[in-house]
Each structure stands twice: as C-alpha cells, then as structure tokens.
N, C-alpha and C positions, 0 to 999 in steps of 0.2 A: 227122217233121220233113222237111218240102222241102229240094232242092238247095240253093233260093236262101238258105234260114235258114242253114243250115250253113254257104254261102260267106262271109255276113253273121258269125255267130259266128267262125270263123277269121279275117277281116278285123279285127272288133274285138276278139280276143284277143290280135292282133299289133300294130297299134295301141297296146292297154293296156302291150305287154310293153315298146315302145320308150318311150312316155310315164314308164315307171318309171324306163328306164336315164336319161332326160334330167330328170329331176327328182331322183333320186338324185346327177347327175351319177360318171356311170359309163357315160362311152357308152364300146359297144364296136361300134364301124365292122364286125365280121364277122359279131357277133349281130346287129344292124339290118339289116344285107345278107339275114342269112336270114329275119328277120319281112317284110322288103320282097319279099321270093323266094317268100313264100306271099299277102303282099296283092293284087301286081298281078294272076297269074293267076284267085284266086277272083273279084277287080273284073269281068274279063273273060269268066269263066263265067255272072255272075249278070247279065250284059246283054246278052248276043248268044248265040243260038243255033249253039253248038257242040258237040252231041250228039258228034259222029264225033271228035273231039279233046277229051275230056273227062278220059277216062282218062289219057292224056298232058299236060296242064295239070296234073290233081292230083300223078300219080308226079313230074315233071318240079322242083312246087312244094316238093315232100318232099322230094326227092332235092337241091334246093339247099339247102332250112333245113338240112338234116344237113351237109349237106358246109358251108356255112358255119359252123356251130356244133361240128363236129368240128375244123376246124380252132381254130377258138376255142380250142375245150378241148384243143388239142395243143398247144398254144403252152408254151414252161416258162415258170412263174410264177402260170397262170392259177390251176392245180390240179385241173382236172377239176370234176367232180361232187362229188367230198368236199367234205362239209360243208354242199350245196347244193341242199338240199329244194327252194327255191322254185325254180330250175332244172331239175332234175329232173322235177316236179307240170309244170312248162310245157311240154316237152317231150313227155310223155306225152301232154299233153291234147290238146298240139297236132297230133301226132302222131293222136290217136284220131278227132279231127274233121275229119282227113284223110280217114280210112278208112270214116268214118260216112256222107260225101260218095258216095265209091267202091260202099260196097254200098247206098246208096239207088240208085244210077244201074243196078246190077247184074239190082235187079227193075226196070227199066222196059225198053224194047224202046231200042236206042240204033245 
C-alpha cells in the first residue's frame, strides 16, 4: 500500500467515524476534534511534498486524536471504553493506519 492509499484510508475512516456520531446524533465536539486532528494533516501529506516533515505530521496527528479522545474518555459520565467495542475496534484501527503510514515511509530514503 502507498503513502498516499494509507492517507486516503485514514481520511475516510475519520470522515465515516464523524458521519456516524451526526446521524446517530451524538456529536461529541472532542471526538470530531480528534478525527479532524488526523484528517487535515494526511490531506496535506497526500498533496505536497513533505518528505522531511512526515514523521512529524503522522506523530503530531496521533498524538491529538489521543489527547482529544482521552480527554473524551476522562470526562465523568462518558464511561470510558466499557461497554465500547465499536470505539475501541476505531481506535485501534485508527491507530494502526497511523503506524502503517510510518513504516511505509521507514523503507523509503526520506
């Protein structure tokens, strides 16, 4: 899989995850913050040539989904993860297509 599929798959899995919370109606303003915190950077790896800033887009993307969705899940009331496969499966996956990104970029010369 190419960089670009990868940024493309993370863009449209975070897309799908906020289209769910707004047709569930369940928006939550700090999870959307963190799907928006990994769309705009992949937008901007998969159209301009930034080799040397790459590594620090993906970490930088990761590191806001978590901290907005940690605070999510710290908030009293929310509950965490209990009970919350399909947050959980999201999270992971999102999470792995992160890192799938990271060691494509690892074998190329950058």
């Amino acid at each position: 899989m190419d960089n670009n599929m990868t940024y493309l798959a993370i863009v449209i899995l975070n897309i799908f995850d906020i289209a769910i919370h707004v047709i569930t109606d369940q928006i939550e303003i700090l999870r959307i913050l963190g799907n928006i915190a990994c769309i705009i950077p992949m937008l901007i790896l998969s159209r301009e040539d930034k080799k040397n800033k790459t590594k620090i887009w993906i970490n930088g993307s990761l590191l806001l989904y978590f901290m907005f969705n940690g605070i999510f899940l710290a908030i009293p009331g929310n509950g965490g993860l209990e009970g919350r496969t399909g947050m959980t499966i999201f999270l992971s996956l999102t999470t792995l297509l992160h890192y799938v990104a990271l060691f494509n970029l690892r074998n190329k010369s950058i």
